[in-house]
N, CA, C and O atoms as CSV, one atom per row, in Angstrom:
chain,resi,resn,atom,element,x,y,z
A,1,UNK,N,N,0.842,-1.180,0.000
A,1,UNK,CA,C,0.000,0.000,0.000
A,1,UNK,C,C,0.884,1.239,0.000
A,1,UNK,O,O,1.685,1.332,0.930
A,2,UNK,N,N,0.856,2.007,-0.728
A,2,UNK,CA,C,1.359,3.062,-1.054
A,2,UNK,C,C,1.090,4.591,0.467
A,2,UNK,O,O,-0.020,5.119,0.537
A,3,UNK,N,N,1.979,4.943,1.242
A,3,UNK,CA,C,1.272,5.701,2.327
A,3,UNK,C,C,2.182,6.829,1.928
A,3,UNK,O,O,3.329,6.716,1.496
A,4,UNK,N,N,1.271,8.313,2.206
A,4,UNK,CA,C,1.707,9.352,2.152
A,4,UNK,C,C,3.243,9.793,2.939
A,4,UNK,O,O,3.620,9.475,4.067
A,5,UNK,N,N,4.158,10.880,1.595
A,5,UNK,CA,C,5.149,11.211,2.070
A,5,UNK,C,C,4.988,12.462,2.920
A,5,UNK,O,O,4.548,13.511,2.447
A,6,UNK,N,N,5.480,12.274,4.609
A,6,UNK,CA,C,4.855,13.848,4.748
A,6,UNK,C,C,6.459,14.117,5.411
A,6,UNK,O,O,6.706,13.346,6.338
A,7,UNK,N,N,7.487,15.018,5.095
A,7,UNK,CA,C,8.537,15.624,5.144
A,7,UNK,C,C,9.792,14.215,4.886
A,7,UNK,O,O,10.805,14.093,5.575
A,8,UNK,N,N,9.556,13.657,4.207
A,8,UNK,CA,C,10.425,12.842,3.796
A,8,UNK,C,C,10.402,11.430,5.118
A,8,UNK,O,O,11.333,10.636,5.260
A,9,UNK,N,N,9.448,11.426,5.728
A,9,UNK,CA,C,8.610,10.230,6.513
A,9,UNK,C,C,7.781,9.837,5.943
A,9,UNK,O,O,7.043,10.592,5.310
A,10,UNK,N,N,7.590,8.336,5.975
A,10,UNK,CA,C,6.663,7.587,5.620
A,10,UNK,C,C,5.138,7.752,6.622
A,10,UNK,O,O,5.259,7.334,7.773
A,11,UNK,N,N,3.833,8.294,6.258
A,11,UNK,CA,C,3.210,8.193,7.001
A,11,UNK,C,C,1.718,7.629,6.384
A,11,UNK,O,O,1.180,8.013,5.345
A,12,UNK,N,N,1.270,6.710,7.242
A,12,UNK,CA,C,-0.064,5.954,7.497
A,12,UNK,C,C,-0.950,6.862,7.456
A,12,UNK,O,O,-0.604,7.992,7.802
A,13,UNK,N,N,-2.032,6.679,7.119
A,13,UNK,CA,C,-3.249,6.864,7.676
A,13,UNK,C,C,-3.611,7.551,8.533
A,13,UNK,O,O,-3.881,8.751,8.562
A,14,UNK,N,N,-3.630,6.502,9.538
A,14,UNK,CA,C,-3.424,6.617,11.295
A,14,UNK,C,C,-2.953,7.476,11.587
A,14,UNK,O,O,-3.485,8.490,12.038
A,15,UNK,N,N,-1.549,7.222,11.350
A,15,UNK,CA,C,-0.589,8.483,11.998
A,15,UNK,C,C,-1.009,9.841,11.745
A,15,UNK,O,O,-1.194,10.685,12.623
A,16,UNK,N,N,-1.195,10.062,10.121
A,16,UNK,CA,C,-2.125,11.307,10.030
A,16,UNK,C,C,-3.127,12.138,10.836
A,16,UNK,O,O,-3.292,13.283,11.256
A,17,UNK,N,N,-3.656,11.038,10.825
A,17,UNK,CA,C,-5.071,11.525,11.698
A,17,UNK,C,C,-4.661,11.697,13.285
A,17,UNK,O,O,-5.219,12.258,14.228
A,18,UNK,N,N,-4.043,11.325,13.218
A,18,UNK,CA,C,-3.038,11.066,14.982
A,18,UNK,C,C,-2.851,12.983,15.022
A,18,UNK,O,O,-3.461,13.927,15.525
A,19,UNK,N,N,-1.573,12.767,14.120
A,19,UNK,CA,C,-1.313,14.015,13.485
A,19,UNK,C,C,-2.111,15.200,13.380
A,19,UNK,O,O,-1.698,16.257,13.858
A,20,UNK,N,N,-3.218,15.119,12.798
A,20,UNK,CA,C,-4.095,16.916,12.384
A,20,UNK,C,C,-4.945,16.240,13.840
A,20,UNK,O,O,-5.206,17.365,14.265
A,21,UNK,N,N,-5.584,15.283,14.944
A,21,UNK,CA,C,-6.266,15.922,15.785
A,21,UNK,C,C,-5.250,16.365,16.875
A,21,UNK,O,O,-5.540,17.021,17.876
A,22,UNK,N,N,-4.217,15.984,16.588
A,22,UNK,CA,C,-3.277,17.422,18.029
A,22,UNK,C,C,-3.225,18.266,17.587
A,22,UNK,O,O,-3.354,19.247,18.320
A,23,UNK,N,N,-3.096,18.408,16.720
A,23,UNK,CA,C,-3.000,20.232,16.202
A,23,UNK,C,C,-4.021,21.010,15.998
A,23,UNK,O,O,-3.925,22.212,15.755
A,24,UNK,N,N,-5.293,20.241,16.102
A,24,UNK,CA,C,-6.864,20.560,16.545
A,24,UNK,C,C,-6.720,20.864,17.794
A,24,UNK,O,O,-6.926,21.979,18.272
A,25,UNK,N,N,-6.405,20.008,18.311
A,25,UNK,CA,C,-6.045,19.699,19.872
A,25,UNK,C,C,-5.119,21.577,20.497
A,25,UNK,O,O,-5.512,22.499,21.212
A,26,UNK,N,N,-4.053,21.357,19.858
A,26,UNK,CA,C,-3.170,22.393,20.170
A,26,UNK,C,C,-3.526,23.962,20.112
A,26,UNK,O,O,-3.211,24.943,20.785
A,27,UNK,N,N,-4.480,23.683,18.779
A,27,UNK,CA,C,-5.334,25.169,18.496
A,27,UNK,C,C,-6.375,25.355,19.547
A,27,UNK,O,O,-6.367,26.463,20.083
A,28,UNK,N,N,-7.226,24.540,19.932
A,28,UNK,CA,C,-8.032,24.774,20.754
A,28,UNK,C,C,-7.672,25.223,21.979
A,28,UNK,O,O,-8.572,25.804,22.586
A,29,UNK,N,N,-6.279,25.097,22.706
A,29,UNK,CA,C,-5.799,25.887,23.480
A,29,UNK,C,C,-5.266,26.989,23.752
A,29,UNK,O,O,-5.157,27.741,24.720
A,30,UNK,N,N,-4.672,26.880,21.736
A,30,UNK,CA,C,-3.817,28.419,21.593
A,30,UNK,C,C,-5.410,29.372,21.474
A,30,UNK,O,O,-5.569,30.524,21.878
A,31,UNK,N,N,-5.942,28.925,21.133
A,31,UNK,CA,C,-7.561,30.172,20.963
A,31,UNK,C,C,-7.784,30.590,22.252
A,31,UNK,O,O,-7.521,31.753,22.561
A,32,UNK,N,N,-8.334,29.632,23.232
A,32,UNK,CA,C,-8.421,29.457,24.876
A,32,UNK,C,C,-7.617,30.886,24.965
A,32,UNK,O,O,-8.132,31.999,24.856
A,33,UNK,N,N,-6.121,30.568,25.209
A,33,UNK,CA,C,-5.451,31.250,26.026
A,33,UNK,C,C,-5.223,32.590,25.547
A,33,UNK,O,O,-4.920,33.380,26.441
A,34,UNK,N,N,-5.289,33.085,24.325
A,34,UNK,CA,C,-5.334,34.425,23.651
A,34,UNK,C,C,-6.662,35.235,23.837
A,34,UNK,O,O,-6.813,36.431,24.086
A,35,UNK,N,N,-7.725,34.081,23.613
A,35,UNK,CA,C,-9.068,35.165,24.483
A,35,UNK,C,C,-8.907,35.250,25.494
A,35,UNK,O,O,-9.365,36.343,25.829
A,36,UNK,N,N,-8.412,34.638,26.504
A,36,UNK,CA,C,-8.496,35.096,27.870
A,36,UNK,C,C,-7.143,36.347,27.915
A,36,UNK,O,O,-6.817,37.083,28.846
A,37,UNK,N,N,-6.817,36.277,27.138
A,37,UNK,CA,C,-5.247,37.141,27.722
A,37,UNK,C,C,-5.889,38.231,27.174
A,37,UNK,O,O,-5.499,39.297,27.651
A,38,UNK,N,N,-7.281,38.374,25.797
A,38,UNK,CA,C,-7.624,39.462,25.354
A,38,UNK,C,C,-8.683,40.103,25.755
A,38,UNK,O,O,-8.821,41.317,25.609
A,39,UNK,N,N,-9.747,39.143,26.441
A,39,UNK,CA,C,-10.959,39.323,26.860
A,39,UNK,C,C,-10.657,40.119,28.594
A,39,UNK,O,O,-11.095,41.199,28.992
A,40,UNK,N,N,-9.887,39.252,29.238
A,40,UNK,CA,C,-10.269,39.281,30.709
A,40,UNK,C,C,-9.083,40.187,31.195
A,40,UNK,O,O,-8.133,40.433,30.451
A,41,UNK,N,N,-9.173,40.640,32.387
A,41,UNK,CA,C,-8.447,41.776,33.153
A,41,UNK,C,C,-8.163,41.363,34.591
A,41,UNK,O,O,-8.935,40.586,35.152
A,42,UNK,N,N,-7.278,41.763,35.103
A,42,UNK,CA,C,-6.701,41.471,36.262
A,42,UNK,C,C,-6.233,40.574,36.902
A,42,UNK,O,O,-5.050,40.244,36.820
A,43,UNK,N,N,-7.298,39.887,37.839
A,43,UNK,CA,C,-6.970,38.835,38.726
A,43,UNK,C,C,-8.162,37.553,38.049
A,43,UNK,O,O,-7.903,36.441,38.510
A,44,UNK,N,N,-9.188,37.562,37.215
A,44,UNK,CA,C,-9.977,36.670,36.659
A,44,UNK,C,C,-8.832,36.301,35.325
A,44,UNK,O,O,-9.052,35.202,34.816
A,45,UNK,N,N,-8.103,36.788,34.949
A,45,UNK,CA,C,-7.340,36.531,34.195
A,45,UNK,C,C,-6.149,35.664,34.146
A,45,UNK,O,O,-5.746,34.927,33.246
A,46,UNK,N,N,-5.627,35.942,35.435
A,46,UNK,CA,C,-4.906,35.128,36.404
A,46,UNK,C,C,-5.360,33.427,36.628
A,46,UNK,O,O,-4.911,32.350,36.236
A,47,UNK,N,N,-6.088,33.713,37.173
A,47,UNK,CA,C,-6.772,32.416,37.203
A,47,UNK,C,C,-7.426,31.880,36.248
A,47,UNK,O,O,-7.458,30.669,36.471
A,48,UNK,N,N,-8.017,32.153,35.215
A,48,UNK,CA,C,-8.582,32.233,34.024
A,48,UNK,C,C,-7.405,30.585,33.243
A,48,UNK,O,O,-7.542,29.389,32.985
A,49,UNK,N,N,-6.213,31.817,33.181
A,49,UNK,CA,C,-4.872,31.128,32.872
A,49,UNK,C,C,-4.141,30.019,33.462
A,49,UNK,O,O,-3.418,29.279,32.794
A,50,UNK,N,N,-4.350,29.890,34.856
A,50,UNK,CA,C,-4.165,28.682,35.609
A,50,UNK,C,C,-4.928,27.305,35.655
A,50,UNK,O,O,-4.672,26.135,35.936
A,51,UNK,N,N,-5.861,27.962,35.286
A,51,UNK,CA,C,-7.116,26.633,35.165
A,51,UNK,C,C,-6.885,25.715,33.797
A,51,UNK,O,O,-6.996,24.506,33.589
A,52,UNK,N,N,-6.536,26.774,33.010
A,52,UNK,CA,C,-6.031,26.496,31.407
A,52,UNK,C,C,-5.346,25.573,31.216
A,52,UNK,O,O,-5.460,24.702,30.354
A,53,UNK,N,N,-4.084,25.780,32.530
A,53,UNK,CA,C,-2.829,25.333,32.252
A,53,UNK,C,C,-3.082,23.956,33.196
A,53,UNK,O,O,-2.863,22.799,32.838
A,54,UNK,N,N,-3.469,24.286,34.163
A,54,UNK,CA,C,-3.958,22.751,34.865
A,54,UNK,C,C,-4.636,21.758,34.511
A,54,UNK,O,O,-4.224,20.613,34.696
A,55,UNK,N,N,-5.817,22.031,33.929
A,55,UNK,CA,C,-6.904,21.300,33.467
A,55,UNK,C,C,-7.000,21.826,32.029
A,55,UNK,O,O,-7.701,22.814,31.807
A,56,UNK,N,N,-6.472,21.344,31.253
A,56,UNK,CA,C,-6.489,22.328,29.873
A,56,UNK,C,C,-7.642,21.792,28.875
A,56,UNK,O,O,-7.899,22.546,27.936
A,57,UNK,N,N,-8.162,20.927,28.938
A,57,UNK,CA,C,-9.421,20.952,27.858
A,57,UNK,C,C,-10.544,20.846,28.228
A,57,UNK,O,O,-11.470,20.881,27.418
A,58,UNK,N,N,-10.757,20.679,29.644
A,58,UNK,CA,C,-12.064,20.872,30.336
A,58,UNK,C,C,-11.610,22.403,30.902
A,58,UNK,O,O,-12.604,23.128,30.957
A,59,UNK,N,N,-10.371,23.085,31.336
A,59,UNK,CA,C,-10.027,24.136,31.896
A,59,UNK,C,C,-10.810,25.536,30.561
A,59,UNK,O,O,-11.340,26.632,30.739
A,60,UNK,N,N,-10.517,24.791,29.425
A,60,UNK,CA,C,-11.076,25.863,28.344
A,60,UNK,C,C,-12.387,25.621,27.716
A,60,UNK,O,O,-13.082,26.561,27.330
A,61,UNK,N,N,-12.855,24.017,27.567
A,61,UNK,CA,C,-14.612,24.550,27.709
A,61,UNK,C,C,-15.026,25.161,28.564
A,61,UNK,O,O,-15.734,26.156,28.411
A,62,UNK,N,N,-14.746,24.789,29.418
A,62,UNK,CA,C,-15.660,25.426,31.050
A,62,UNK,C,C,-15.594,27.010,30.830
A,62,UNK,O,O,-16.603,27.595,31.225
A,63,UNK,N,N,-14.297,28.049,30.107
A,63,UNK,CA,C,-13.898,29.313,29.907
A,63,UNK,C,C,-14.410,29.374,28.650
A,63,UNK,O,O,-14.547,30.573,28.408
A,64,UNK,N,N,-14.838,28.600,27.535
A,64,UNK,CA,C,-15.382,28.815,26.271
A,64,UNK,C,C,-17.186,29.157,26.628
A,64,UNK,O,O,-17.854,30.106,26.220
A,65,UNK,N,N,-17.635,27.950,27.566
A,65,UNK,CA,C,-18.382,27.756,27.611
A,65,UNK,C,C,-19.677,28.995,28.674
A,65,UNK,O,O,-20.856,29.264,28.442
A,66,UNK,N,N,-18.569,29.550,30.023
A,66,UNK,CA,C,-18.983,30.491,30.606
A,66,UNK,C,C,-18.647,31.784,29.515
A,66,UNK,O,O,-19.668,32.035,28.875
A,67,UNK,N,N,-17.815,32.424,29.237
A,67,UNK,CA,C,-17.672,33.360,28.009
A,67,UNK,C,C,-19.008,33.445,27.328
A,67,UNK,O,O,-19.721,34.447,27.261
A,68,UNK,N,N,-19.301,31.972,26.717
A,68,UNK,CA,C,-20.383,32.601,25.922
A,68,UNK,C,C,-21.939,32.998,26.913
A,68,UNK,O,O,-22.919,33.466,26.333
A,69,UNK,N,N,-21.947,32.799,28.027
A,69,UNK,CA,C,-22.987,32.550,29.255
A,69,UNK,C,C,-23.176,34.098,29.462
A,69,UNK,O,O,-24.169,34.824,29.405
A,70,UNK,N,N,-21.955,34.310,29.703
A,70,UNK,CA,C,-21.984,35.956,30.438
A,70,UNK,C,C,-22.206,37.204,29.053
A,70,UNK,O,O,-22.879,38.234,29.056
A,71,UNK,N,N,-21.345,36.602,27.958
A,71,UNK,CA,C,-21.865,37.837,26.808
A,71,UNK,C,C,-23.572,37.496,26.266
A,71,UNK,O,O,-24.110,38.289,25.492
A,72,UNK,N,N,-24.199,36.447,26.685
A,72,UNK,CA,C,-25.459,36.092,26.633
A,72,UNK,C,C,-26.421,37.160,27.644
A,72,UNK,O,O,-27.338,37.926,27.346
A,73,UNK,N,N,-25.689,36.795,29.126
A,73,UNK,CA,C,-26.828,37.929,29.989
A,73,UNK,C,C,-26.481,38.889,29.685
A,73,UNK,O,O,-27.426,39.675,29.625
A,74,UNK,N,N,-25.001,39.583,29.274
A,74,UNK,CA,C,-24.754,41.134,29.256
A,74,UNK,C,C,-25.512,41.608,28.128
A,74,UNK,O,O,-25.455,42.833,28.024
A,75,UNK,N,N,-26.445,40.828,26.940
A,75,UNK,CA,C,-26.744,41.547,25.826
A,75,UNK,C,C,-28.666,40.892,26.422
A,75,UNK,O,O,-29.680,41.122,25.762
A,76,UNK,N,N,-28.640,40.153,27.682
A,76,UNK,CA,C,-30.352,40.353,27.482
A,76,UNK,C,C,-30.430,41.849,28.499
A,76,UNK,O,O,-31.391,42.616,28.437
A,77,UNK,N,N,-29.034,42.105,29.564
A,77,UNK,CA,C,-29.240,43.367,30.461
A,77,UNK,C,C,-29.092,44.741,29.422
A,77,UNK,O,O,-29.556,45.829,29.762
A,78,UNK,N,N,-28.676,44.620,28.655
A,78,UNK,CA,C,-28.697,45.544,27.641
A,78,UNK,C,C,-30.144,46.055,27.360
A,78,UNK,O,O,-30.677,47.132,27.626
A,79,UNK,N,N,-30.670,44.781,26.651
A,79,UNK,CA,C,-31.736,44.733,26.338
A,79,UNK,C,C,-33.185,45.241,27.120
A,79,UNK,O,O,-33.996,46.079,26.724
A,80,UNK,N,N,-33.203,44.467,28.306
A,80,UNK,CA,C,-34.135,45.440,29.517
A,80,UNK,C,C,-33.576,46.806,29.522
A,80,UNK,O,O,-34.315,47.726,29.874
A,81,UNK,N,N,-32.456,47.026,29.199
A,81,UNK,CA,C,-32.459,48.966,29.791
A,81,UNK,C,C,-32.862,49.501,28.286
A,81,UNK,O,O,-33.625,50.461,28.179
A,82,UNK,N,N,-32.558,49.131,27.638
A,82,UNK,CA,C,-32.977,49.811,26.170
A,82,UNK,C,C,-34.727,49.688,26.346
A,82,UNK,O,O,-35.463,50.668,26.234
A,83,UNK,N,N,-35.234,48.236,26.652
A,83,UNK,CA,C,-36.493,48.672,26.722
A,83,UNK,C,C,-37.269,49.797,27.968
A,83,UNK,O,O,-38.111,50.669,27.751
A,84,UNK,N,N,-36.801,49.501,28.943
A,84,UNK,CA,C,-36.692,50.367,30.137
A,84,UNK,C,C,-36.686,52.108,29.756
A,84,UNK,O,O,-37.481,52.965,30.142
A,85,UNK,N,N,-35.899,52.205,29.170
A,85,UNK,CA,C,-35.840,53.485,28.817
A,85,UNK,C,C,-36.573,53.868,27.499
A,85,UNK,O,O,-36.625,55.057,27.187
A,86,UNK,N,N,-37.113,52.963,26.750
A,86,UNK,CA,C,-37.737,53.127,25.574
A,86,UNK,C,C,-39.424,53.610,26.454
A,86,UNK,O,O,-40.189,54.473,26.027
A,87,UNK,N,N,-39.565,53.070,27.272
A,87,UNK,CA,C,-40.737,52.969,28.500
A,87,UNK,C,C,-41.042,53.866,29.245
A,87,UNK,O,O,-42.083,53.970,29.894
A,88,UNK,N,N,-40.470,54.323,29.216
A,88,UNK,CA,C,-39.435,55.953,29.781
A,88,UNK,C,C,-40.030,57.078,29.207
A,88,UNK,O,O,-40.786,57.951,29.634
A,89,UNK,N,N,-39.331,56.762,27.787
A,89,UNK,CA,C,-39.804,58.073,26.689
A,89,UNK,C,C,-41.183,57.877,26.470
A,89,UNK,O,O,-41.677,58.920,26.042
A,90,UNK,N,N,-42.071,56.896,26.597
A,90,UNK,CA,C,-43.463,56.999,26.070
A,90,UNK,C,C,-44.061,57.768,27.189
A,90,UNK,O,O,-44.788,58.747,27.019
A,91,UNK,N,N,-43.694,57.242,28.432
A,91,UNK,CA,C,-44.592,58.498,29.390
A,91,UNK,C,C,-44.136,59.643,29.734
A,91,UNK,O,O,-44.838,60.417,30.386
């Protein structure tokens, strides 16, 4: 069976696929750790980064997963004051 040349190594299949899911793998952390270094401030950041580094793929759903939680309520609290004040101007 003929297996792909990848840098002058013989590689399988397998190995491939071995291959592109760490670097799935690897991205999903390098993303993790650049939003938090871009998103967050101070001392949540701090820890943000420790959790990352400890627990690193449950450490960054859990930070993917709250991220999207909190820009969820900050745009329904938005939302009540825009109507709030829309409520406002009618009376």
């Amino acid at each position: 069976m003929n297996t792909p040349n990848l840098l002058f190594i013989n590689v399988g299949s397998a190995e491939l696929v071995i291959i592109i899911a760490a670097i799935i793998a690897i991205l999903y952390l390098l993303i993790a750790i650049f939003q938090i270094l871009n998103r967050e401030t101070g001392v949540s950041k701090i820890l943000w980064i420790l959790v990352v580094l400890f627990f690193p793929y449950l450490g960054a759903t859990i930070y993917f997963i709250s991220s999207y939680l909190d820009r969820k309520k900050r745009k329904e609290e938005e939302r009540m004051i825009r109507q709030d004040a829309e409520r406002r101007d009618l009376l």
